[in-house]
NUMI-970830 format. One record per residue (C-alpha): residue in one letter; z, y, x. Coordinates in steps of 0.25 Angstrom, whole numbers, padded with zeros to 4 digits. Example, Ala and Ser with C-alpha at 12.3 -4.5 7.8 and 13.67 -1.06 7.14 Angstrom:
// residues 2
("A" (0031 -0018 0049))
("S" (0029 -0004 0055))
// end
This chain:
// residues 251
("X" (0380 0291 0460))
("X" (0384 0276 0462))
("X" (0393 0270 0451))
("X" (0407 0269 0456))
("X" (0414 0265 0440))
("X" (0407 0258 0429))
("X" (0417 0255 0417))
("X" (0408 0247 0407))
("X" (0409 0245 0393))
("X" (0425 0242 0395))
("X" (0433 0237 0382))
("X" (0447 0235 0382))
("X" (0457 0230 0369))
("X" (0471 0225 0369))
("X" (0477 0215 0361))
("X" (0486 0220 0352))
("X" (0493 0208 0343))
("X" (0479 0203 0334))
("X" (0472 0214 0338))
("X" (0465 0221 0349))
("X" (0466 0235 0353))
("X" (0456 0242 0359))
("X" (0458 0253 0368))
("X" (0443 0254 0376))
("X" (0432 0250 0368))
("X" (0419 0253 0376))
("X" (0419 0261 0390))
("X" (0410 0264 0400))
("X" (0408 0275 0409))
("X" (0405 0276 0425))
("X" (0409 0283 0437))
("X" (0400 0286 0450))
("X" (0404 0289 0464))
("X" (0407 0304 0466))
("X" (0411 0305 0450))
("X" (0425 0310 0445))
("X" (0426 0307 0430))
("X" (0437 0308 0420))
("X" (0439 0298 0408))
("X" (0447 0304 0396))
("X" (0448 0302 0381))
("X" (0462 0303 0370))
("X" (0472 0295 0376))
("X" (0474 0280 0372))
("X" (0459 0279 0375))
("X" (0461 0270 0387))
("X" (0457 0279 0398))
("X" (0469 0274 0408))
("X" (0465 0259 0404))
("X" (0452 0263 0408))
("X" (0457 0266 0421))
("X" (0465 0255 0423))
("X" (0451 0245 0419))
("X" (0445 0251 0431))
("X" (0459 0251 0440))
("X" (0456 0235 0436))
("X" (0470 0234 0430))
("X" (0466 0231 0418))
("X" (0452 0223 0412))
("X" (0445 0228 0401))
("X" (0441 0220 0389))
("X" (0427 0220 0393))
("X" (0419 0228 0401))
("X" (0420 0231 0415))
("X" (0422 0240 0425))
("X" (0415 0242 0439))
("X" (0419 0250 0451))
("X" (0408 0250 0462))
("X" (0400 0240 0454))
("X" (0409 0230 0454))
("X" (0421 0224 0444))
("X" (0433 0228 0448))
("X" (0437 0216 0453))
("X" (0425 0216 0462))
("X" (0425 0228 0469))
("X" (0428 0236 0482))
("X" (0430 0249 0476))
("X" (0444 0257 0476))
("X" (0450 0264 0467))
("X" (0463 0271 0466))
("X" (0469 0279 0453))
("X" (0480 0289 0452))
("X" (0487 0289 0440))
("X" (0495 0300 0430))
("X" (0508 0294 0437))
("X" (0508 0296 0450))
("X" (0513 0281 0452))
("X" (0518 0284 0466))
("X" (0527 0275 0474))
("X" (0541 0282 0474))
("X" (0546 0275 0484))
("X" (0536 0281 0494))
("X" (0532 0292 0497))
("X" (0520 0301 0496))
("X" (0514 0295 0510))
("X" (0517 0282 0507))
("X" (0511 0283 0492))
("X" (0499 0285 0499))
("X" (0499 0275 0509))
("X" (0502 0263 0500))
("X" (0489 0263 0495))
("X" (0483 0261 0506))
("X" (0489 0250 0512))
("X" (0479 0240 0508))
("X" (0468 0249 0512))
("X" (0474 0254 0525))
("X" (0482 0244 0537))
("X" (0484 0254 0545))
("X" (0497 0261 0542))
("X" (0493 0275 0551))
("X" (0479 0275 0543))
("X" (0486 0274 0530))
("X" (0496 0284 0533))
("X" (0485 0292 0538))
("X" (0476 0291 0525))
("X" (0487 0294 0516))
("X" (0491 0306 0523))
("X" (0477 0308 0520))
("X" (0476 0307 0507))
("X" (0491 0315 0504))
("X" (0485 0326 0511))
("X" (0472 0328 0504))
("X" (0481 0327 0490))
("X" (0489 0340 0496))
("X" (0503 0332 0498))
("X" (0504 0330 0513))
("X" (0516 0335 0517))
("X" (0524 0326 0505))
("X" (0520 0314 0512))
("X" (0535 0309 0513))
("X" (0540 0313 0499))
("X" (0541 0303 0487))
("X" (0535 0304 0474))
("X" (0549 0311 0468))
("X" (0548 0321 0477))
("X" (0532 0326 0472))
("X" (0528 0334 0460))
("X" (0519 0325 0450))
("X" (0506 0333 0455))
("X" (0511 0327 0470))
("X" (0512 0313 0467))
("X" (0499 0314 0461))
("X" (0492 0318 0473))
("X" (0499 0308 0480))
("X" (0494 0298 0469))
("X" (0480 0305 0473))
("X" (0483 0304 0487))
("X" (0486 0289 0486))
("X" (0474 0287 0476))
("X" (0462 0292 0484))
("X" (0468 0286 0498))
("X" (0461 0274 0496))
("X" (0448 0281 0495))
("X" (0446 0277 0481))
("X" (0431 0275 0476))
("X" (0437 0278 0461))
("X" (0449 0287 0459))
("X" (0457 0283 0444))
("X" (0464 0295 0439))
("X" (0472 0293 0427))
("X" (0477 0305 0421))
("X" (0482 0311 0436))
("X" (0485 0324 0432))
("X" (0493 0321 0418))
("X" (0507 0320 0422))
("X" (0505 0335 0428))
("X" (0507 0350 0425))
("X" (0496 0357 0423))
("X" (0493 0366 0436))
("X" (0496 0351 0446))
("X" (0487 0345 0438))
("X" (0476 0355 0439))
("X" (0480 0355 0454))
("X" (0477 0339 0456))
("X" (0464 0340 0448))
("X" (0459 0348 0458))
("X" (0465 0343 0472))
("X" (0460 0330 0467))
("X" (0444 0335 0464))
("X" (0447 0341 0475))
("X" (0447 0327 0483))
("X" (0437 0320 0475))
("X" (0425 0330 0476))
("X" (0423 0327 0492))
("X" (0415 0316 0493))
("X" (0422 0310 0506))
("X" (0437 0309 0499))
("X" (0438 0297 0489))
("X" (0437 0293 0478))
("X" (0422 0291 0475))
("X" (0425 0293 0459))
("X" (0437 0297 0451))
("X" (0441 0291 0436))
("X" (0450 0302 0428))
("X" (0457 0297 0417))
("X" (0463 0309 0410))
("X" (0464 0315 0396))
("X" (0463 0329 0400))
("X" (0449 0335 0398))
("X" (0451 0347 0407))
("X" (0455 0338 0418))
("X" (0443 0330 0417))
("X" (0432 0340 0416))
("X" (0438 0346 0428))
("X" (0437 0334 0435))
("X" (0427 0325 0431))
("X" (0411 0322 0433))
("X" (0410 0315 0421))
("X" (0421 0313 0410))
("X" (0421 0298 0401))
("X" (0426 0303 0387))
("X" (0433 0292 0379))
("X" (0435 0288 0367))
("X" (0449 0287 0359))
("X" (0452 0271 0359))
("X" (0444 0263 0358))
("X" (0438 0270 0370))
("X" (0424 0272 0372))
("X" (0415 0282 0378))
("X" (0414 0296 0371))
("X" (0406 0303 0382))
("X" (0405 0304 0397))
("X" (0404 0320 0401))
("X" (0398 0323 0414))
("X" (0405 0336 0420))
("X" (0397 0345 0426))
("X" (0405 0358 0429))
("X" (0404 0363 0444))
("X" (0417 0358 0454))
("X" (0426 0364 0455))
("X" (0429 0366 0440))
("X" (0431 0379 0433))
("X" (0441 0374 0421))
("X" (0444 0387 0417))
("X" (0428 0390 0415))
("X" (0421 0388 0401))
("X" (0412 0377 0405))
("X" (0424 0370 0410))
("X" (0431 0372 0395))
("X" (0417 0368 0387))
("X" (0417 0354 0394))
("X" (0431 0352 0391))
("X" (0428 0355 0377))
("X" (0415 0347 0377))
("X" (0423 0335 0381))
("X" (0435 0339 0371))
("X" (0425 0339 0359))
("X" (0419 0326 0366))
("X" (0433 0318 0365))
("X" (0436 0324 0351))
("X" (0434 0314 0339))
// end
């Protein structure tokens, strides 16, 4: 599979008065085309700032990070994130969400309404178009936030703990509308990046799972999952790879 992410060897400290905090101290990890894979470790181990190093908003110390080959700088690839805030726009509503996004992609003002009438529809929120984000349930605004993220037809898709800010059964309803997108090869992205502290959640998702260290961060172990789609979590060989990866985070 081609590499679509290479995070290599990345270091990142803080000055803090005459000494110097270090919250990352060695990472490196990749992700191919076609892959889903989850990055999870205690929290305070830098997982978010991770994702922010490869959103380019922030630089680390040293190190680098590539996306289709190239600096960050450099390249052509898109990426789009979705947060655990929602982080919609009040003031406009669920269509309009959508279609601020594509602005800068899209000039024609039919074919943007078009595609993100698109995109709301494949979330399961047509019909909402024209209500604002006061008027949705917390498990609604995400799937506009996913709606809005995977519009742009993404090469990588940043999730950063999605999922957190909801109850337990729209959670579990999202994880699987959203595997549900990913697994055709013809809907982007072409990889997604989970950050999330929830074992469970990542085994049920994931290709391959990058186990962090608690901070300084380094590399603990990378877990290939191999269990057949869709996923059985209420079978045992579901629970004896959460387990495994348990005992591997434990110190």
């Amino acid at each position: 599979m081609e590499e679509l992410l290479s995070v290599k060897n990345i270091h990142m400290e803080y000055a803090t008065g005459k000494s110097k905090l270090v919250s990352i101290q060695d990472v490196s990890f990749t992700i191919h085309n076609n892959e889903f894979v989850s990055l999870i470790g205690p929290s305070g181990c830098g997982k978010s700032t991770i994702l922010k190093m490869v959103l380019g908003l922030i630089k680390p110390t040293s190190g680098s990070v590539l996306l289709g080959g190239a600096p960050l700088i450099e390249n052509t690839s898109r990426t789009s994130v979705v947060f655990q805030n929602s982080a919609l726009f009040p003031w406009l509503d669920v269509q309009k969400n959508v279609e601020i996004v594509l602005e800068p992609i899209i000039r024609d003002k039919d074919l943007r309404r078009e595609t993100a009438l698109k995109y709301i529809k494949m979330v399961g929120i047509d019909g909402f178009e024209s209500a604002y984000p006061r008027e949705l349930s917390g498990g609604m605004k995400q799937r506009v936030s996913i709606a809005r993220a995977i519009s742009t037809s993404p090469d990588l898709l940043l999730l950063d703990e999605p999922f957190a800010g909801l109850d337990v059964f729209s959670a579990q309803a999202l994880r699987e509308e959203l595997l549900d997108l990913w697994l055709p090869p013809d809907i982007p992205p072409h990889a997604v990046l989970l950050v999330t502290h929830n074992v469970d959640e990542a085994v049920q998702m994931s290709d391959k799972i990058v186990i962090l260290s608690k901070r300084p961060s380094t590399v603990i172990a990378e877990r290939p999952i191999v269990l057949q789609r869709p996923r059985n979590t209420r079978s045992d060989e579901f629970y004896q790879t959460v387990d495994e990866i348990i005992r591997t985070m434990s110190p």
